[in-house]
C-alpha positions, -999 to +999 in steps of 0.1 A: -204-284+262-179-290+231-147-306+248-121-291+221-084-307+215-055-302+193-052-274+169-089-263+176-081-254+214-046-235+200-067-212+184-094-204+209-064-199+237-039-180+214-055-148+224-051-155+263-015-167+255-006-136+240-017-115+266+001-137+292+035-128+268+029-097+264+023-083+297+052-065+297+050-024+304+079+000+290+107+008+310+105+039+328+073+038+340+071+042+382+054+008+401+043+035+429+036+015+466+040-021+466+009-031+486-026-028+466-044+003+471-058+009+509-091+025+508-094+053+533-117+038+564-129+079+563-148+078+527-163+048+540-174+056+577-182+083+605-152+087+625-155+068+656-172+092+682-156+091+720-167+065+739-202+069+760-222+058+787-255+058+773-275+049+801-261+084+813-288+101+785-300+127+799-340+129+804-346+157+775-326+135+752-349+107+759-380+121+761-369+136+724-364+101+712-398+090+724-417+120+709-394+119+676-406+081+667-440+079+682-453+066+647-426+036+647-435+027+685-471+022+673-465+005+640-439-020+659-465-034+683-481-065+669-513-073+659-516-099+684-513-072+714-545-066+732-563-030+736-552-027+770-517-028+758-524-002+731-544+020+757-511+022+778-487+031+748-513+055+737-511+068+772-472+065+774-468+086+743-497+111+747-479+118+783-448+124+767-458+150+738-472+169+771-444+168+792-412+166+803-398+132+819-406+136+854-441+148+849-448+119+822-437+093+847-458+104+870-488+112+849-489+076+837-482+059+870-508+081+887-532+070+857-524+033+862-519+028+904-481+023+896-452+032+922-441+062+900-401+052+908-405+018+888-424+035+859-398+060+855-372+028+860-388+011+827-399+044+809-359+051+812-351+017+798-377+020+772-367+051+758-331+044+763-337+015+736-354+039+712-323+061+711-297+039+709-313+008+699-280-009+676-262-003+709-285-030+724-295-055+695-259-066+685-239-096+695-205-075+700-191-078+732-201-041+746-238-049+731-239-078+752-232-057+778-252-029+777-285-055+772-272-073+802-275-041+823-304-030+805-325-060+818-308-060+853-326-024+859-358-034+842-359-064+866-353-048+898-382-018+883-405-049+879-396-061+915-405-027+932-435-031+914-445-064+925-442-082+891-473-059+878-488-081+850-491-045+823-452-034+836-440-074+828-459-068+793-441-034+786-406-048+801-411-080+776-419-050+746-389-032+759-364-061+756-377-073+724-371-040+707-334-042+720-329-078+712-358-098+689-374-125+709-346-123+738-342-156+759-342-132+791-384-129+783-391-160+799-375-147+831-401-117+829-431-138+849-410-146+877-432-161+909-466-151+889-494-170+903-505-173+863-472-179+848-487-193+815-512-157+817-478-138+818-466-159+791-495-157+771-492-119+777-451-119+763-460-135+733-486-111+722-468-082+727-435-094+712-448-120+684-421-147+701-425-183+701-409-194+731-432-180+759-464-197+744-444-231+740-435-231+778-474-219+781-486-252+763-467-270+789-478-258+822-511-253+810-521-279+786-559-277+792-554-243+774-526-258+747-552-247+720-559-212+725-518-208+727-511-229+695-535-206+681-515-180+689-485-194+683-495-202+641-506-165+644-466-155+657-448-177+634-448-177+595-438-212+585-458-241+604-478-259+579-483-287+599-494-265+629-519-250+606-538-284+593-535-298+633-556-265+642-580-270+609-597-303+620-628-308+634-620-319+666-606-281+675-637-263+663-656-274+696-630-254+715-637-223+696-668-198+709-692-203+683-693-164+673-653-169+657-657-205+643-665-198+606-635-167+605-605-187+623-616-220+595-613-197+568-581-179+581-568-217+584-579-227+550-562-194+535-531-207+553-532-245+543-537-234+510-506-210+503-489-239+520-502-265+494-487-244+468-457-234+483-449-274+483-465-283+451-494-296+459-518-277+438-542-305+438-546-305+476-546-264+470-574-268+446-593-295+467-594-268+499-607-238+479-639-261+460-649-273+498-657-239+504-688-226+504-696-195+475-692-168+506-657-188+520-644-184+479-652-149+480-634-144+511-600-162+500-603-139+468-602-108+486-573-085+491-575-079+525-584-100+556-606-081+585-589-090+619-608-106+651-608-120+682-614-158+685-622-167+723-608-204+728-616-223+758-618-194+776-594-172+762-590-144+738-570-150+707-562-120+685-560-126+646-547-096+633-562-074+599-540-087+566-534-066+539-523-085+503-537-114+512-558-124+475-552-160+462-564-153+432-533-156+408-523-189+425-555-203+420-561-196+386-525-207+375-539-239+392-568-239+374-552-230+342-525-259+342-556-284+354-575-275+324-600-254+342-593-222+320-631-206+321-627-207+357-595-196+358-604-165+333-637-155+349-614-150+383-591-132+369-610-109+350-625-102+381-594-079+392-604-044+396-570-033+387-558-052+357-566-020+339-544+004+357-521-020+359-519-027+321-515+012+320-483+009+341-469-017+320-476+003+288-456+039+304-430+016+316-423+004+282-423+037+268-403+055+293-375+030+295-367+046+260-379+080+261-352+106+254-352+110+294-358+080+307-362+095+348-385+122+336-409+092+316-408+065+343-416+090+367-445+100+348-457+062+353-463+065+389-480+099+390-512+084+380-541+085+410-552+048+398-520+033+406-514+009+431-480-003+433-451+007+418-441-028+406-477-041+383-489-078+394-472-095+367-484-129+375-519-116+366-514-096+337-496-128+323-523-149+333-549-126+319-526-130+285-526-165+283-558-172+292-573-139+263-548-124+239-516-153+240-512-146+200-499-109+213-466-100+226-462-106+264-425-089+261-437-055+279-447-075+306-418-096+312-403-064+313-417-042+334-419-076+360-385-091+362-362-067+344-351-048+374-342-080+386-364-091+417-362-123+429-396-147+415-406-153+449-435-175+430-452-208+441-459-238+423-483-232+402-468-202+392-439-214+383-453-242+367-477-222+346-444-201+338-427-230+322-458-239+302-465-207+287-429-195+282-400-206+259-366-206+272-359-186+236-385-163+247-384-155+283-350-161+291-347-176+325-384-162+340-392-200+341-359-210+354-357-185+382-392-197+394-384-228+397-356-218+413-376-205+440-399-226+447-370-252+455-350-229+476-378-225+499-389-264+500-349-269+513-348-280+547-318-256+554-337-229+537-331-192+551-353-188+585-353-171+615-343-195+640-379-196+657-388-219+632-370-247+636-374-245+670-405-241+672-413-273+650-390-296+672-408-283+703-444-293+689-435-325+671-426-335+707-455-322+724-471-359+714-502-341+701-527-361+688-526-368+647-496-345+643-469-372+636-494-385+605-499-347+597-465-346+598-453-372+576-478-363+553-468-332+545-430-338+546-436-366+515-452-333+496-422-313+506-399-338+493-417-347+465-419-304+454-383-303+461-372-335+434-397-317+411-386-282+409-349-284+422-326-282+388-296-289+409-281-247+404-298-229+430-263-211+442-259-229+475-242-204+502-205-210+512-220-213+551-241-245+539-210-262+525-182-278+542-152-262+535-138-266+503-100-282+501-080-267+477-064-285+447-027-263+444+011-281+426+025-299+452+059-282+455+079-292+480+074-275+517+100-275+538+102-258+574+119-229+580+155-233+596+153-217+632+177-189+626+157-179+596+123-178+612+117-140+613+087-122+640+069-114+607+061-150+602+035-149+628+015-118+614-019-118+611-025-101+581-025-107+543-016-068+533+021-059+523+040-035+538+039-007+516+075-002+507+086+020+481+091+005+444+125+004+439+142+033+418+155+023+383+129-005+381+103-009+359+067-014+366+051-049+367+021-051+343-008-035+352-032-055+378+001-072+389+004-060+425+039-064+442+041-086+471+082-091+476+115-088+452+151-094+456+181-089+431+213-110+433+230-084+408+218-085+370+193-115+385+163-099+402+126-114+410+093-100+423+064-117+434+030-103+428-008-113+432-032-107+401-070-113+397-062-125+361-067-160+364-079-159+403-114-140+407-120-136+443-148-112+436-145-094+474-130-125+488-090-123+478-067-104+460-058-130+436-030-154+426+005-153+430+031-144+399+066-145+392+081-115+373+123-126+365+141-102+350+180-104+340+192-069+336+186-061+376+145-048+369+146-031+334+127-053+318+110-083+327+101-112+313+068-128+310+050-133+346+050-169+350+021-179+373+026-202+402-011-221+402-012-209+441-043-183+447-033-164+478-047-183+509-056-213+495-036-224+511-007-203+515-002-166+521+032-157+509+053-130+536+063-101+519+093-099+537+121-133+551+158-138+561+154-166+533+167-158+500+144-159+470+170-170+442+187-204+443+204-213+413+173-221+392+152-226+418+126-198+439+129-203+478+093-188+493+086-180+527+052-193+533+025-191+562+002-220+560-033-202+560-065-217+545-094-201+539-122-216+560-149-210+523-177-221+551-172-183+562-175-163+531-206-139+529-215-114+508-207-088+518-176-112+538-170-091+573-164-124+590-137-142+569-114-168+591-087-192+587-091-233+589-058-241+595-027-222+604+010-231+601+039-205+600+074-205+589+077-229+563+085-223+527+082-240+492+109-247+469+097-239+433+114-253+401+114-224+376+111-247+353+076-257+367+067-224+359+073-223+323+070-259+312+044-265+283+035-302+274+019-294+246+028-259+231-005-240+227+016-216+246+004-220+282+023-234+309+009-264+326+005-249+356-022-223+341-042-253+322-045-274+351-063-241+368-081-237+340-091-269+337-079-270+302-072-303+300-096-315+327-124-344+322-152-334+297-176-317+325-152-294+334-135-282+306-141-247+292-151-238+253-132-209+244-153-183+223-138-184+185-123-217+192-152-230+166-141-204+138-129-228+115-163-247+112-183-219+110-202-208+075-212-165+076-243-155+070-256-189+096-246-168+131-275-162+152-293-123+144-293-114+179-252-129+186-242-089+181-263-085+209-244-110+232-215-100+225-223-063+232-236-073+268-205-092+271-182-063+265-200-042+290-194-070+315-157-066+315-138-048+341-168-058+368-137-068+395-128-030+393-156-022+419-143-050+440-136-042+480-114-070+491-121-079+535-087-088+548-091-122+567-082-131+606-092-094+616-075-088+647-101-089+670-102-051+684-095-041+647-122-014+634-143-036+615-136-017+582-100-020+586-073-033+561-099-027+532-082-034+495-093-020+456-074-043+434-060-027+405-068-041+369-052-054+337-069-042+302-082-072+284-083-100+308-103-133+305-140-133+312-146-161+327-184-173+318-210-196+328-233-206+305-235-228+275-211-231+245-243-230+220-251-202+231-217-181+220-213-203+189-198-188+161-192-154+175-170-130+164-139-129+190-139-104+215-107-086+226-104-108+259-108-145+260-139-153+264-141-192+288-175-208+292-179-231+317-209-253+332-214-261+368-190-285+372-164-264+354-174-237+384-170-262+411-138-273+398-124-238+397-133-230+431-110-256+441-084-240+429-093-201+436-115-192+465-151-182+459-142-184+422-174-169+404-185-174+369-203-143+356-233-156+347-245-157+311-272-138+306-301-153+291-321-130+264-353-121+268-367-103+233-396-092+224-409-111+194-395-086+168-359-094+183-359-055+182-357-048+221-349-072+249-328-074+286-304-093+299-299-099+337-261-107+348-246-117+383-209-126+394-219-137+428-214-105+445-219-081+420-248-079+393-273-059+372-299-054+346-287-045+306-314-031+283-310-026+243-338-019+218-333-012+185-330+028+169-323+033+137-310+006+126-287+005+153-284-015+188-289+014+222-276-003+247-283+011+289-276-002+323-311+000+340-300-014+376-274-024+391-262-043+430-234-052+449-231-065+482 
């Protein structure tokens, strides 16, 4: 990135200087409330209904709930549970579509030899979950409570029914539909004479981990049939899967299930093999197979059965979307094995209907009404999905027609902006077939991909982990070589795809340390310290405006003023340099004016974003004015970054220190080293004069070397998706931080207000915006140092990223996917008459 000096970096800032000086409103024009904007907790939520005890539900309520979402019971019982487990929920809700409560419960505990009073006991707790379920699954103090009472009654139902071994399976279903995978499942078994049975039993009708783990050590002549059903519970075990796939484990297998539970582990070890990178290994897997095993990875769906192992019945379940066959031909392809690669393609039944989608979804996007056309697209009887298999339309294009446009494609795949989710060798075949020019970042974002999920602290549920410290030390023979082996491929994937700009979460970082001027900080005297020092809480007061003032700029929000007669200052907070996205409301300002608030003079900023580290109090016994100096009560309150998520409902402080304030040279405020007519304070946060990494080019800064007629023919469109970015903080809802603890958890909710014009701050690269015409903001570009450096000095400071192109060949229709962090979308233009359409085709926030 061009590190500019001297007259050339005048030029490119001029424009931000002058709307820095001429921020100034009219007189006359009424500032309104002095806090931002609250927004009303009613457009947002229900009001709060009176508190209720819902295990006081009456039975016709209940029994409602049942009937109402008998299709969701059945579809939320795993494939791993046996028939007589389906048999009894069958039962359960047949019995219920006949009856009322009273008679179910004693139709089913008739049908079964229960005591009726303990079925009714766990039919009561069952149902209860199914109608107020998120009263039960949360972590909030009165869920917590209302699980713990749930499972007291469910217990003492079990123990008038003598720890039945069907009533401890439906208990465990019960719990696990109020809490996933609930530690209070391995209690279930109690004094069972077969505690591993019973555990065996939990895990298949809840699909958790932990009940087959304690089942492989109290019955370890059986440890295989239960890690078979453990791979079979948990997603992400690779070396589970190649432990269970050699030949030693076959013998323990009933001969009848042998040859389907290989291939259901060789389907496994080789989407592992890609997910890592290892598409030779991949490759290597699928040609030991014989012509019938090749078939069967090919196929779409995979039939479920029962594999009996040393005695005991494992249930694989029927898989739907199962085909290898893109992956393997993009391995193929890149290995030079492109007839093979093309006859198993070709092979797809539905690459015709799905080239039919792609076609109507390239003509509807422009059709005079684009919902009418795209909705004629998925009409059709012979389509399958309503997003085409991109992968393999691609690969059928490279490998048959690569002289022809792929652009429709690429547009009806990724422009609605879906995350890759591709494996190696798709990504890798991605980067060799596509251009950066051409496909914008399609290769990018797959590699992107792949190395988030080869990240150890990748996004899991917490099973996982456990689950793989739990078996490495189980001492099983062969697994610490298994192990290692596939932990060198891992790391090896990772150093091959990771590009070092994969967006790593606030939570996986420690917390940032802000870089702010070092003015002095002083402790308050005590008979200044006022009550309000101590408030948790970073929203004004709202105080009327005073009459006879007049407004601060727009997007400058008031935060406190005082007037010592004709000498009056105001303090506000303003996104314009500080983009907090949905984390904060900005930076603080100082507004001076000399005529007691007439008119005011231009805001000089203070380099301090607000809580990073200090919140300012709108209100103190200290006076603001001191000769030439600003006296600020401060509360010491840094932003812990390591909490910020999107959306951030659990922001908190680091550190905490009230009652101190900063003495502020005004002079500090307005000195400029070098005249390009910003203060000092404002380079240093925009790293203006920072080392070469970090330092921004300014769009138009390059004017003077430019030659017309040399600009590149599609920078109009750039700059047109540029101008459509602006204003993108308007839709920002700022979380207040510290939330009192019994606050609603919507509470204290912010909109910022907005100046015209401000800076958009990019990232991206300067070539990319060389030579452009100048827009009517300042325009920074920044890499990703220049991004870390400004999140030093502004909390979860986001770059908009620039959007990469992606064109058809023609240059005559392309899209452009955009993100600030917390906010993004999809822009489409295509050429009409001459002329550039331009149309916002989706759209996110958190």
């Amino acid at each position: 990135m061009p590190v500019l000096r001297g007259e050339s970096l005048r030029a490119g800032l001029s424009l931000l200087a002058l709307l820095l000086s001429s921020a100034v409103p009219s007189p006359g024009i009424a500032q309104g409330k002095a806090s931002a904007e609250a927004v009303s907790i009613e457009e947002l939520i229900e009001p709060d209904a009176e508190p209720q005890n819902i295990f006081a539900t009456d039975d016709k309520a209940l029994r409602t709930s049942i009937v109402r979402s008998n299709k969701d019971i059945i579809d939320d019982i795993p494939a791993t549970a046996p028939a007589e487990f389906h048999a009894w929920m069958n039962d359960l809700l047949s019995a219920f579509e006949r009856g009322d409560f009273t008679a179910s419960s004693r139709t089913i505990a008739q049908n079964h030899a229960l005591p009726e009073n303990a079925v009714r006991q766990l039919l009561r707790s069952f149902a209860l979950v199914r109608a107020h379920k998120y009263d039960f699954f949360g972590d909030e103090v009165k869920d917590v409570q209302n699980r713990t009472r749930l499972i007291e009654i469910i217990n003492k139902g079990l123990d008038q029914a003598g720890r039945n071994p069907l009533l401890v399976q439906f208990a465990a279903f019960t719990i696990d539909q109020a809490n996933l995978c609930d530690k209070s499942l391995m209690t279930l078994p109690g004094a069972a004479a077969d505690r591993a049975a019973s555990f065996r039993s939990i895990a298949a009708v809840t699909g958790c981990s932990d009940p087959l783990l304690e089942a492989v050590k109290v019955d370890p002549p059986h440890q295989v049939a239960d890690l078979a059903m453990l791979s079979e519970v948990l997603q992400n075990q690779p070396t589970l899967t190649l432990w269970l796939l050699r030949p030693e484990v076959e013998q323990h297998i009933a001969p009848a299930a042998q040859r389907a539970f290989r291939l259901t582990f060789t389907r496994k070890a080789i989407e592992d093999a890609f997910a890592v990178g290892a598409d030779a290994r991949g490759l290597a897997l699928y040609d030991a197979l014989d012509p019938e095993g090749r078939s069967a990875m090919l196929a779409d769906t995979q039939d479920g059965f029962t594999a009996t192992i040393d005695g005991i019945p494992v249930i694989f379940g029927a898989r739907e979307h199962t085909s290898l066959t893109t992956s393997l031909a993009a391995a193929m392809y890149l290995s030079g094995r492109t007839d093979e690669a093309r006859a198993m393609v070709e092979k797809d039944s539905k690459l015709p209907s799905e080239r039919k989608l792609v076609d109507c979804l390239y003509k509807g996007r422009t059709a005079k009404d684009p919902g009418q056309g795209l909705k004629v697209c998925y009409e059709g009887k012979d389509q399958h999905w309503k997003d085409p298999n991109v992968d393999s339309l691609i690969l059928s294009w490279a490998l048959n027609a690569p002289q022809t446009d792929p652009y429709p494609m690429l547009e009806a795949g990724f422009s609605g902006g879906r995350s890759s989710g591709a494996n190696a060798p798709i990504a890798r075949f991605y980067c060799s077939v596509f251009d950066a020019d051409v496909a914008g970042g399609v290769c990018a974002d797959a590699r992107r991909s792949v190395a988030y999920n080869l990240k150890p602290d990748r996004y899991e549920s917490e099973e996982e982990p456990e689950a793989r410290r739990a078996l490495a030390a189980l001492n099983l023979p062969e697994w610490d070589s298994i192990a290692a082996r596939l932990e060198s491929e891992r790391v090896a994937g990772l150093a091959a795809f990771d590009d070092g700009d994969t967006n790593e979460p606030y939570a996986d970082r420690p917390p940032i340390e802000p870089i702010h001027p070092p003015f002095a900080q002083h402790t308050l005297p005590p008979e200044l310290i006022s009550r309000r020092s101590d408030k948790r809480s970073d929203v004004a007061e709202t105080v009327d405006w005073p009459k006879g003032w007049t407004a601060l700029p727009l997007g400058f929000e008031p935060v406190r003023w005082q007037s010592e007669g004709t000498r009056t200052v105001a303090i506000s907070q303003s996104g314009l340099l500080d983009r907090g996205g949905e984390v904060g409301r900005g930076g603080y300002w100082i507004h001076l004016s000399k005529d007691g608030g007439k008119t005011w003079g231009q805001p000089l900023y203070t380099g301090l974003a607000a809580r990073f580290p200090y919140l300012i109090e709108p209100t103190s016994k200290l006076p603001l004015l001191k000769d030439d100096h600003l006296q600020i009560e401060v509360t010491y309150a840094l932003l812990d970054t390591s909490s910020i998520t999107y959306p951030p409902v659990g922001l908190r402080t680091l550190r905490r220190e009230p009652n101190l304030w900063l003495d502020i040279p005004i002079e500090a405020l307005t000195k400029d080293s070098n005249g390009d007519g910003l203060s000092d304070l404002v380079a240093a946060h925009l790293a203006i004069d920072g080392p070469a990494g970090e330092t921004p080019f300014v769009v138009g800064s390059d004017a003077a070397t430019c030659k017309r007629g040399e600009a590149d023919p599609v920078a109009s469109v750039r700059r047109k998706v540029l101008l459509m970015l602006t204003g993108i903080d308007e839709a920002a809802i700022r979380e207040p931080i510290d939330r009192a603890p019994d606050a609603p958890l919507l509470s204290g909710l912010t909109r910022p207000s907005t100046g015209e014009k401000w800076p958009l701050f990019v990232k991206g690269h300067a070539a990319d915006l060389a030579c452009m015409a100048p827009l009517p903001m300042p325009v920074l570009v920044y890499g990703s140092q220049g991004e870390n450096a400004l999140q030093r000095r502004s909390p979860d400071f986001r770059l908009i990223e620039l959007p990469s192109l992606v064109m058809n060949r023609e240059k005559s229709r392309g899209y452009a996917i955009w993100s600030s962090g917390w906010t993004g979308g999809t822009i489409m233009f295509w050429l009409e008459g001459g002329k550039w359409r331009f149309a916002t085709i989706s759209s996110w926030v958190t």
